[in-house]
C-alpha positions in Angstrom: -11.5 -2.3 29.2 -10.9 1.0 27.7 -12.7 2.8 25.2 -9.5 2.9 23.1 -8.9 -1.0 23.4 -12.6 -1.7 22.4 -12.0 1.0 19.6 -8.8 -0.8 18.5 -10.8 -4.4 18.5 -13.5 -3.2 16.5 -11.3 -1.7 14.0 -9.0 -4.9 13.8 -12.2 -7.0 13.1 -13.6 -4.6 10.3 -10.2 -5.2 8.7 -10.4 -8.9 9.1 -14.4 -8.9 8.1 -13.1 -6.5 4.6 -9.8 -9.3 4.0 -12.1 -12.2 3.8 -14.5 -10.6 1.7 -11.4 -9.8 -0.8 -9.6 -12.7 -0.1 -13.1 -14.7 -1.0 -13.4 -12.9 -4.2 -9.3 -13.0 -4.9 -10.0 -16.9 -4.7 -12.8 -16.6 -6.9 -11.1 -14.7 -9.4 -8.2 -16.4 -9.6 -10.2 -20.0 -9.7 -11.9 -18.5 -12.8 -8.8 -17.1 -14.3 -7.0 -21.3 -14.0 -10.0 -22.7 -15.5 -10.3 -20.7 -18.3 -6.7 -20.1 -19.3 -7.3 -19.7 -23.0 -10.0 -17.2 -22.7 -8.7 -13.6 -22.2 -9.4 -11.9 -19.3 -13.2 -9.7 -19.4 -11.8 -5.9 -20.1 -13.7 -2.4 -20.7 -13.0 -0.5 -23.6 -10.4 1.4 -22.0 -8.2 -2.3 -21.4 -9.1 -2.2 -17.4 -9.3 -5.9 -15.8 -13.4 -6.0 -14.9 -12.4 -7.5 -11.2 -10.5 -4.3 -9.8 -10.5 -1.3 -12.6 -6.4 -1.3 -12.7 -4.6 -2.7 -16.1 -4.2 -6.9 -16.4 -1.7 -8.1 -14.1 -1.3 -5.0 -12.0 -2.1 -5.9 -8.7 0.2 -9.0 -6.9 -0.9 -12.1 -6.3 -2.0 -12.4 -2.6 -5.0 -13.1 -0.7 -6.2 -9.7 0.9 -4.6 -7.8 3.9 -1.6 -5.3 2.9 -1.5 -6.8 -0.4 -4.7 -6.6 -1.2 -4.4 -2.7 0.0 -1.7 -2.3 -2.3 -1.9 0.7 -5.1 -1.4 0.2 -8.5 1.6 0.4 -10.0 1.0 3.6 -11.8 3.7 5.0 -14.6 5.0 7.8 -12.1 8.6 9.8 -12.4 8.6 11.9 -9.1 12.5 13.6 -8.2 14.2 11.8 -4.7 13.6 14.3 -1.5 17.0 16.2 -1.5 19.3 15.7 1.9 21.4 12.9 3.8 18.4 10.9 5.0 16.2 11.1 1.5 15.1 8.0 -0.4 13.8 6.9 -3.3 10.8 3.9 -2.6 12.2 1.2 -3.8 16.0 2.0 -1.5 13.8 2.1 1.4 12.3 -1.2 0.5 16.3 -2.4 -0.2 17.1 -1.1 3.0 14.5 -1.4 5.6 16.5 -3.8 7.6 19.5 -1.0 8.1 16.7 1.9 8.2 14.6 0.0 10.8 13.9 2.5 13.9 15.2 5.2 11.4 13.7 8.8 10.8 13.7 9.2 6.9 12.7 11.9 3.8 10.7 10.2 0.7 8.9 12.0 -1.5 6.3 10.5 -3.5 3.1 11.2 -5.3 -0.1 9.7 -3.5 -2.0 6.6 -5.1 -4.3 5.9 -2.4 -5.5 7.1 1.2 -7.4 5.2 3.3 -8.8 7.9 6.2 -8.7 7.1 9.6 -8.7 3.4 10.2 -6.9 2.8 13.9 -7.0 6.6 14.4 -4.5 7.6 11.2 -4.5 8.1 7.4 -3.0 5.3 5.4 -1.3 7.0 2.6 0.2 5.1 -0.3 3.3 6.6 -2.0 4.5 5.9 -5.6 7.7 7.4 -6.9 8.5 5.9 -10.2 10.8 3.4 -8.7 10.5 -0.4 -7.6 9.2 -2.9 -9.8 5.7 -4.7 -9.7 7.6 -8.2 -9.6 9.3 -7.2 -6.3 6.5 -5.6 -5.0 8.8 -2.6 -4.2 7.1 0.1 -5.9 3.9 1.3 -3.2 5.0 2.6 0.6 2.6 2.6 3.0 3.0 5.9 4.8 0.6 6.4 8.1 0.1 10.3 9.4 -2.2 12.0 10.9 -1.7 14.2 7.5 -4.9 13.6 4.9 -3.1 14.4 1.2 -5.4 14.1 -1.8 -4.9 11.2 -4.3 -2.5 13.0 -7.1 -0.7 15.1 -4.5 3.1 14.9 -5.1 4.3 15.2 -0.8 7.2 14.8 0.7 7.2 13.0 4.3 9.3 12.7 7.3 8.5 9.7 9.4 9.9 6.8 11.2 10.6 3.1 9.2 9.6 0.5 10.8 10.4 -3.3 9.2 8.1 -6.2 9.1 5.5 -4.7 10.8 2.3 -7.3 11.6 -0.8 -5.4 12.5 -2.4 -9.0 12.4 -5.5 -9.7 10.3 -3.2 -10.3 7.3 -1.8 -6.3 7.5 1.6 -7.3 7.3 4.3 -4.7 5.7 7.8 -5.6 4.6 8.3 -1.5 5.1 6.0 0.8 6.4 6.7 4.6 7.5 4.9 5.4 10.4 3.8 8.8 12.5 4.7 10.6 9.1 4.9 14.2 8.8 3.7 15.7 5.3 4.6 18.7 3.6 3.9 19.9 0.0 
């Protein structure tokens, strides 16, 4: 075995070890939230849901994995990327199927980074558009690219559709191999 394949197997079982946990306290939370349907959810004094710091209601339903990786749905306006092969978030979501394989522009301001996990940056993108129902508002952007949280980027990178990383990682859209500029 290669040192890359064990790197890649250990990496794939911290991710499933870390969905468990949150799956485990998603089922938790949501068992608690059923049984006490009358009693309004715990909040600090700034109206944040005590579980995980974001506003009531603002991250999906879903038991770990990519949804549990998922930003909040912040109140963002951010301008589309200019040229023939710019998109807004939510058209890439609409159109991953046609986009699949597909080298595209999106601009967007950056919610989240997770730093090398399977040797690349996991950069969450929020432009304003999509809609917390569809679950069309955060793209998952890799690179090798580390942007701060608050950065507004733009990225060039290749969609890829329905893309299973196993473990429960599974993206309706992800861009992949991204390059970032400011």
């Amino acid at each position: 075995m290669t040192c890359e394949y064990l790197r890649t197997c250990i990496c794939l079982m911290l991710i499933l070890s870390v969905a468990v946990m949150v799956s485990s306290c998603r089922d938790k939370q949501t068992q608690e939230r059923k049984t006490e349907k009358t009693a309004p959810a715990e909040t600090d004094p700034h109206g944040q849901d005590s579980f995980h710091g974001g506003p009531k209601g603002s991250i999906p339903a879903g038991s770990g994995g990519s949804l549990g990786a998922r930003g909040l749905k912040e109140d963002i306006t951010v301008e589309k990327a200019p040229g023939n092969n710019a998109y807004a978030i939510a058209e890439v979501f609409e159109k991953r199927t046609d986009l699949n394989g597909s080298r595209v522009v999106v601009r967007g301001k950056v919610v989240k980074i997770s730093k090398n996990i399977m040797g690349r940056n996991w950069i969450h993108l929020q432009d304003g558009s999509g809609e917390l129902d569809k679950e069309n508002y955060d793209l998952v952007v890799t690179s090798q690219a580390a942007p701060s949280v608050g950065d507004v980027i733009t990225i060039t990178g290749t969609v890829h559709a329905d893309k299973d990383f196993g473990a429960g990682y599974r993206y309706d859209v992800i861009i992949e191999e991204a390059e970032v500029t400011e």
